[in-house]
N, C-alpha and C positions, 0 to 999 in steps of 0.2 A: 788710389780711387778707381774703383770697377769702370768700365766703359762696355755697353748694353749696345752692338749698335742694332736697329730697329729696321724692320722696313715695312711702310704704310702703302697697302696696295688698294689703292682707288680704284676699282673697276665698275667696270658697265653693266652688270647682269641683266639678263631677260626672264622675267617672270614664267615661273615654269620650266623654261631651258634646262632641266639639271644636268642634261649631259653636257650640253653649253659651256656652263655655269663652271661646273667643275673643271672641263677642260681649261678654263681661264685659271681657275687658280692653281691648277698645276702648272700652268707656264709659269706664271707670278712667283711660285716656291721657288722654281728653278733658275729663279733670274734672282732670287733672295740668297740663295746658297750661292752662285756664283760670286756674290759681291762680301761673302764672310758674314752676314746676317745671322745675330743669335735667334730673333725672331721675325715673324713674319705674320700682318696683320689684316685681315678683313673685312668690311661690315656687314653688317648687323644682314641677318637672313639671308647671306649672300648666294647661298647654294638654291634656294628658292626662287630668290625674285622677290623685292617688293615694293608692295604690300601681295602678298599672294592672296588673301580676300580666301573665297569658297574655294580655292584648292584647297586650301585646308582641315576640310571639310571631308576632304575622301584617304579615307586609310594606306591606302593603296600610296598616295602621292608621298605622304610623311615616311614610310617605309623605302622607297627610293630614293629620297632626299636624305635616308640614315645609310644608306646604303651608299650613294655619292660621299657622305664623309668617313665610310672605313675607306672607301678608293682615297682617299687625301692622305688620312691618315696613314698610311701605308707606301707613301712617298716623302714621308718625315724624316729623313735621317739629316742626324747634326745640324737639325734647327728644330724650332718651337713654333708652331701656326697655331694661329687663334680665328679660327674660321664660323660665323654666325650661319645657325643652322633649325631646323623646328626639330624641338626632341618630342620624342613620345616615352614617359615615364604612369607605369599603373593606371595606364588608357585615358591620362589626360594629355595636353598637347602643350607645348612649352615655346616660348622666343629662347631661343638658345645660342649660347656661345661654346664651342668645344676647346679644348686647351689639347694638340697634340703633337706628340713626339716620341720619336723613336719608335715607328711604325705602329703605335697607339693610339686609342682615343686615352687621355691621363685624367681629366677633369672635364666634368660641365657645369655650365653656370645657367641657372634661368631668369632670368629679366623678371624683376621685382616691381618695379611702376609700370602696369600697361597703358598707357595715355589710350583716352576715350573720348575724345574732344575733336572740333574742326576735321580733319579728314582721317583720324586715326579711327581705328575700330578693334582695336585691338583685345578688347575683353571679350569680343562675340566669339574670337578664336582660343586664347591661350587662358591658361591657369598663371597666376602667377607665382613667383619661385620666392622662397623663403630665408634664402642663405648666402651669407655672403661667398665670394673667391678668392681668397689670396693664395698663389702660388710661389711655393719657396723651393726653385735651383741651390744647386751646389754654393753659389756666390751673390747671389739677387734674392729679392722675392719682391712679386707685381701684383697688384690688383686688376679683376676685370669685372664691367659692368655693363650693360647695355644702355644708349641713347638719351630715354626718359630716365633711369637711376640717376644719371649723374646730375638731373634738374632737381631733385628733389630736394629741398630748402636745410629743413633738418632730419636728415634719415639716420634711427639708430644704427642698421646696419652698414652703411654709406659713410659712418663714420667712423665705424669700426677698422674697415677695410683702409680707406688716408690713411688712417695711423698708423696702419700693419705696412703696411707696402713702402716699398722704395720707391717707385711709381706706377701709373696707374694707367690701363690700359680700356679706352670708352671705344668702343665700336658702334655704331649710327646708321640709319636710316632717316635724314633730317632732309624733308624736302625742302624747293627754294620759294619764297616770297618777299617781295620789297621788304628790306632792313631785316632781314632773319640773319642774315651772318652776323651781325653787331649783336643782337641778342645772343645767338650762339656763342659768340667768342665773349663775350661779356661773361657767360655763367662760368664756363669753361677756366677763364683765365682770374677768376676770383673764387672759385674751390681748388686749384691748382697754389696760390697765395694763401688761403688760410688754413691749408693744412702741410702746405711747404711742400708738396712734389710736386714733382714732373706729370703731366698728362700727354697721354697720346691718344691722341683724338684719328679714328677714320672711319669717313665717309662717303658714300655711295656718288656715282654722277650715273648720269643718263635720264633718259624721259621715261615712263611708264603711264600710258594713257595721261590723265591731266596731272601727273606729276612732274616735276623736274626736280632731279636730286642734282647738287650744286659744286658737291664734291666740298673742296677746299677741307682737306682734311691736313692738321696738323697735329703740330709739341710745345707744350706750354711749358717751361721750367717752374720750376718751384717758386718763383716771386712772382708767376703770372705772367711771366712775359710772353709772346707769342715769338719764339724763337727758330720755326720754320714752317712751312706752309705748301703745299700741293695747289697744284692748276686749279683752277674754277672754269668748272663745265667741261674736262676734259681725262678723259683715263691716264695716270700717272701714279708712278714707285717712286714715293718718299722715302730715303736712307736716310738715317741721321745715330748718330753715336749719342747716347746716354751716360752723360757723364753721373753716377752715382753715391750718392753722399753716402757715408754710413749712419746707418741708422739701428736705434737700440733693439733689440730680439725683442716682439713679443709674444705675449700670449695667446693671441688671437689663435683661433682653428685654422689651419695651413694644409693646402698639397702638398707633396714634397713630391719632384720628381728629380731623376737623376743627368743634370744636363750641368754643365760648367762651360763658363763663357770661354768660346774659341778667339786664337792669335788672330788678329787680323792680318791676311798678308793685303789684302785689296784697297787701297787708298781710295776715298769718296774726295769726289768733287765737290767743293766747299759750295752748300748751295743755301741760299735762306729763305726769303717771304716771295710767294709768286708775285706776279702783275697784281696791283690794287685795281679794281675797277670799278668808273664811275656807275651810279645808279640805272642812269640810263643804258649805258653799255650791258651792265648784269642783265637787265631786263632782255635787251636783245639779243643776249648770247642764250637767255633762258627758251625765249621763244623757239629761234635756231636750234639747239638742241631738242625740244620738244618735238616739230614737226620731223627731223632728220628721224628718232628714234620709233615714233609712233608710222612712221611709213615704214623703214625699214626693218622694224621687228614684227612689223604684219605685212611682208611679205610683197608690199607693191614697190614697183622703181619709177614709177612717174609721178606726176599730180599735175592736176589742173585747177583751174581757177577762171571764173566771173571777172572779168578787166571791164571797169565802168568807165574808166575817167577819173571816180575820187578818189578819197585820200586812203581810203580803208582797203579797198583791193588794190592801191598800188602799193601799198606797206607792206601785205599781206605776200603778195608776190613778189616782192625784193626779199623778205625771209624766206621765202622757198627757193629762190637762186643759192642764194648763201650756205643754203641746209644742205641741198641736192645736189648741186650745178644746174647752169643754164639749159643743158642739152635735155632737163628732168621734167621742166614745167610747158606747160602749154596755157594757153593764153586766148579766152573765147570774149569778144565783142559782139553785142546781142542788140543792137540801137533799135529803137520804137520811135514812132515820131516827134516824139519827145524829149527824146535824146538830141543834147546839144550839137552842133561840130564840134566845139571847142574838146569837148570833154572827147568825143571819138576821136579825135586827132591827137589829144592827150595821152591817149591809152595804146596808141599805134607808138610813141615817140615814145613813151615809157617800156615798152614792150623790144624796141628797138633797142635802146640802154643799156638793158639785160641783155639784150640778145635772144632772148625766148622767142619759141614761136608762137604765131598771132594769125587766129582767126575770127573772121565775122561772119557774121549770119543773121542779118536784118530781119526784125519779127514782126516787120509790119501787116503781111499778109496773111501770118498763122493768127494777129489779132483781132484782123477782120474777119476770119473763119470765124473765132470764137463769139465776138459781139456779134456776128449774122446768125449765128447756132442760136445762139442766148435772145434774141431779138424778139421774136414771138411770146415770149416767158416773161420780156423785163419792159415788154411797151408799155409805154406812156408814164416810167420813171425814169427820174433823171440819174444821170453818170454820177457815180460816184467811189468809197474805196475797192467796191465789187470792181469793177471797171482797172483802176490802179493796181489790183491785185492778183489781176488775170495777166498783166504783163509779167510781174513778179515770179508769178509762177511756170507760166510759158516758158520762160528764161530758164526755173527748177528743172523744166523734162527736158531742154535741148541739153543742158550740162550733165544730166544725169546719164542721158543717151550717150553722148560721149564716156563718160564713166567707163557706162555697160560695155558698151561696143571694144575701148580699148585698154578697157582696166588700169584706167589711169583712179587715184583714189582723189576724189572731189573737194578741194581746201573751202572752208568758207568764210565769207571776207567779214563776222558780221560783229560790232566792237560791245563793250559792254554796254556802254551809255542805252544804247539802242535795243539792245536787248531786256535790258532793266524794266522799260518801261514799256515794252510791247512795240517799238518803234521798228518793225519788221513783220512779214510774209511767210505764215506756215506752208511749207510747202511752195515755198517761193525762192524768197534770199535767205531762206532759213536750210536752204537744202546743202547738204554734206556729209561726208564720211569724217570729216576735225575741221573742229574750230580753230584758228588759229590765234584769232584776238579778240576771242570773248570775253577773255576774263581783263580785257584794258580799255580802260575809260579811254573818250573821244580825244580832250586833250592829249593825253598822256600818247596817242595814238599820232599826233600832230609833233609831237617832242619826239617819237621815235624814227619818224620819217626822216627831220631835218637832221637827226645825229647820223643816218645811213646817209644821207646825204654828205654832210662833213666828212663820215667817216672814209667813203670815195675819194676825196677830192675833185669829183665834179659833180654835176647835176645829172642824178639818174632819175628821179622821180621829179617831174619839170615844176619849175616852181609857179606854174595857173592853178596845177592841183592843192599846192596848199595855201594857194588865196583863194583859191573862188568857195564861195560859201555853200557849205553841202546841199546836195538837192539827192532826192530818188529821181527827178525825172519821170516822173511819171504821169503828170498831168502840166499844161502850158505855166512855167515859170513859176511853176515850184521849189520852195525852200526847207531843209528840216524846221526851221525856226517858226514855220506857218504852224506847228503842229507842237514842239518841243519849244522851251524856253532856251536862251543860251546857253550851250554847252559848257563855261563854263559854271555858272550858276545849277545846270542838273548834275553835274559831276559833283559840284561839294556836298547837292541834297543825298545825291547816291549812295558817295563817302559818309556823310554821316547815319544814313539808316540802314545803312547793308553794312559795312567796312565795321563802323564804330556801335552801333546797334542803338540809336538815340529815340527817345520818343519822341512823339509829334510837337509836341508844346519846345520840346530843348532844340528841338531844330526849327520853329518859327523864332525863339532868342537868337538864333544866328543867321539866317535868312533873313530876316524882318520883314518876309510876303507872307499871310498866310492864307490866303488863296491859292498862291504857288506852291509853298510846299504841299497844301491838300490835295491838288490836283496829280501833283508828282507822284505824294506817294499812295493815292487811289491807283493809278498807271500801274506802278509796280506791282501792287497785292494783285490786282487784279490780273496779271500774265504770267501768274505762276502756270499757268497750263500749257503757255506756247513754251517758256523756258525748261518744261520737263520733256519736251517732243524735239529738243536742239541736239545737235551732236557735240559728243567730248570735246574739251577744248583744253588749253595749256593754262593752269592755276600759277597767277605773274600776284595777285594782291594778297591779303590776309585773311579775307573773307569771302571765295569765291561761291559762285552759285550749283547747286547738288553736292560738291565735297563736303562743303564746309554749312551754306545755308540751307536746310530742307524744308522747308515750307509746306503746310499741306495745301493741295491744291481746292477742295472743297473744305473752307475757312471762313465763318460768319464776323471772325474776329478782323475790322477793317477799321486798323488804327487811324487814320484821314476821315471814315465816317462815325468811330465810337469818339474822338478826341477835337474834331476841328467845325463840330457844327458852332 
């Protein structure tokens, strides 16, 4: 029986990077050859970056990115790289997979399903390819396909290729969202079963603006098993030996190149399934990873952050210790006279925890400038969110200032729930260069505190913050709840008209207010305008806001007033 051994190179790319880019995978070959590796595997647009989006767009970048894989190709000897690349074939533009060896390009494969859904875009770029791959070695012959090919239900040519092959080789670009790896490995390990091979599955990790790619890329055998598995959220070289059945010759259309599997002198470390990780965990290594990569693939080494007292900037600021280090974050207290003690003494002692540094700067006096400016203009009406929203924003230019001043990149603390429904300050608490927890409902935000807390073993984020009941503070003994319904109860109406996409009527059967839902989802329709003026933030659910939902902002269509009178 032939023995294939493989090596699945998860790496980190940067969008654009190609000089980057390529340098990584020529380290990666050379650590593939070193270990007796017949092949050596990459994901999907690796030498790009992705989603590369409008580079795409410019001639110039696709011709360097062909250019980066004859340099690959040409560091090929006595292995097989399967390295995802954009081809440019009769001046249309292709997702491409190249097949090389033996200082050649041998074979290209074009990505046949372009997914055009939720955050893909992929038909505004690429043509799609027509033909299946099966490659036939001296002693093997493999299939290869890209990402969405291998979802596709019944594909004649997807079926052609299982049959032909001994196994099959998927290279991905699958970003991460709650329960996408069960999906994933769901499809994966019941086409690898009903057509009896092996799958080798690899996938990207890193962040790129609101994505996070998850990695966990694996080998499915032939009955579906999930028989070994790479890190999640971390750059890792899968080795695994390919034990191969034989299978009958077909007829199918074939590469042939001239390569026969090498002795192995190099013994592998018996290695199998990474760390499983619980739900919450995934989410907060997805975060961590997002903010680490979107700071440091744009160039800043600091960050700063708004420290209130609640639960949202002190969340927000224990993922940036974690991303960074402590020595990375700084830490600004901005109190009005509305601001508790409890909660400034909260933000001093969490801030202490970390160990970050911690400044205040009381805005009591830049707010009486402003109300004494504004005074002549607003006599004889009363205080109101004008008023609330002048301290919001106050707070916007003193953090922005620092920004400027020290090029520190501005995190912003502000969660979905609240965003959802307009429960925030343009130009205010809305100000940032990344979102951090935009795309995480308020519970879900309360869940990922106490697991960083657990996961410490002591109290870093003190436990007043996740009892006392949220306020902005902004006016005498304010509550979110004065204004918002209970957070749990806005979280499920959230979930079901953003997440799950339900009409009004199907989500008053499950609420059983319909007052409340009306109000709610009035709230939302109507702040598609503050959520299109927000900064990028890290995509954690299935249905986040600008990736996945676009909304127009000038929209008569007002589900809550066409459905709830």
């Amino acid at each position: 029986m032939d023995r294939v051994r493989v090596a699945i190179s998860q790496i980190n790319p940067t969008v654009g990077d190609l000089k980057g880019n390529t340098d990584k995978i020529l380290f990666c070959l050379k650590q593939a050859v070193k270990k007796d590796c017949d092949l050596v595997v990459f994901p999907e647009l690796v030498i790009t970056g992705y989603p590369p989006e409008d580079l795409l767009l410019k001639p110039h970048f696709i011709r360097e990115n062909l250019r980066c894989l004859n340099v690959i190709a040409s560091a090929t000897k006595d292995i097989i790289a399967i390295v995802g690349f954009s081809d440019l074939h009769r001046n249309s533009v292709y997702n491409a997979s190249a097949v090389l060896e033996n200082k050649k390009v041998r074979a290209v494969y074009h990505k046949i399903k372009l997914p055009n859904y939720g955050v893909f875009d992929e038909k505004r770029y690429f043509e799609p390819g027509k033909d299946s791959a099966i490659i036939k070695a001296r002693d093997f012959r493999f299939g290869i396909n890209i990402c969405e090919d291998i979802w596709a239900s019944e594909d004649v040519l997807l079926k052609k290729t299982l049959q032909a092959a001994q196994f099959l080789i998927n290279i991905s670009a699958s970003p991460y969202h709650v329960d996408k790896i069960k999906e994933r490995q769901d499809i994966l390990s019941k086409k690898a079963k009903k057509f009896k091979i092996p799958i080798v599955y690899c996938n990207l990790i890193g962040g790129q603006d609101e994505l996070v790619f998850d990695g966990r890329s694996g080998v499915f055998n032939e009955n579906g098993k999930l028989i070994a598995m790479a890190k999640p959220f971390e750059e890792d070289m899968l080795i695994v030996d390919l034990l191969l059945k034989p299978k009958k010759i077909s007829r199918a259309k074939s590469i042939a190149i001239d390569y026969k599997i090498k002795n192995k002198k190099c013994a592998l470390t018996k290695r199998g399934l990474a760390k499983r990780m619980s739900q919450i965990e995934e989410i907060y290594s997805a975060l961590a990873l997002g903010v680490h990569d979107y700071v440091k693939k744009n160039n800043f080494s600091k960050v700063m952050l708004g420290l209130s007292g609640g639960i949202d900037s002190a969340l927000v600021a224990c993922i940036a210790v974690d991303a960074l280090g402590k020595a990375n974050v700084l830490a600004l207290s901005m109190p009005s006279r509305y601001s508790s003690v409890e909660t400034q003494l909260d933000a001093e002692r969490l801030s202490r925890n970390l160990g970050i540094r911690f400044v205040k700067i009381p805005i009591g006096g830049i707010f009486d400038a402003y109300t004494s400016t504004l005074g002549s203009h607003f006599a004889g009406m009363q205080s109101d969110v004008t008023e609330e929203n002048l301290q919001a924003r106050i707070r916007g230019n003193i953090l922005m200032a620092f920004s400027n001043k020290f090029g520190y990149l501005l995190l912003n603390t502000g969660n979905k729930s609240e965003t959802s429904v307009g429960y925030c300050t343009l130009y205010g608490d809305m100000a940032g260069g990344f979102s951090v927890i935009k795309d995480v409902p308020k519970n879900l935000v309360y869940a990922l505190a106490r697991f960083r807390n657990k996961k410490s073993e002591k109290e870093i984020i003190p436990e007043a913050i996740l009892k006392r009941p949220p306020s902005a503070e902004l006016r005498p003994n304010q509550k979110d709840q004065d204004t918002l319904p209970p957070y749990d109860i806005l979280d499920e109406i959230i979930n079901l008209y953003i997440e799950r996409d339900m009409s009004f009527a199907d989500i008053v059967k499950k609420v059983k207010d319909r007052g409340l839902v009306k109000k709610v989802l009035k709230m939302i329709d109507v702040n598609e305008y503050k959520r299109r003026q927000s900064p990028p933030g890290i995509k954690i659910m299935p249905r986040s806001f600008g990736r996945d939902r676009r909304m127009p902002i000038t929209n008569k269509y007002n589900e809550a007033a066409t459905y709830g009178t």
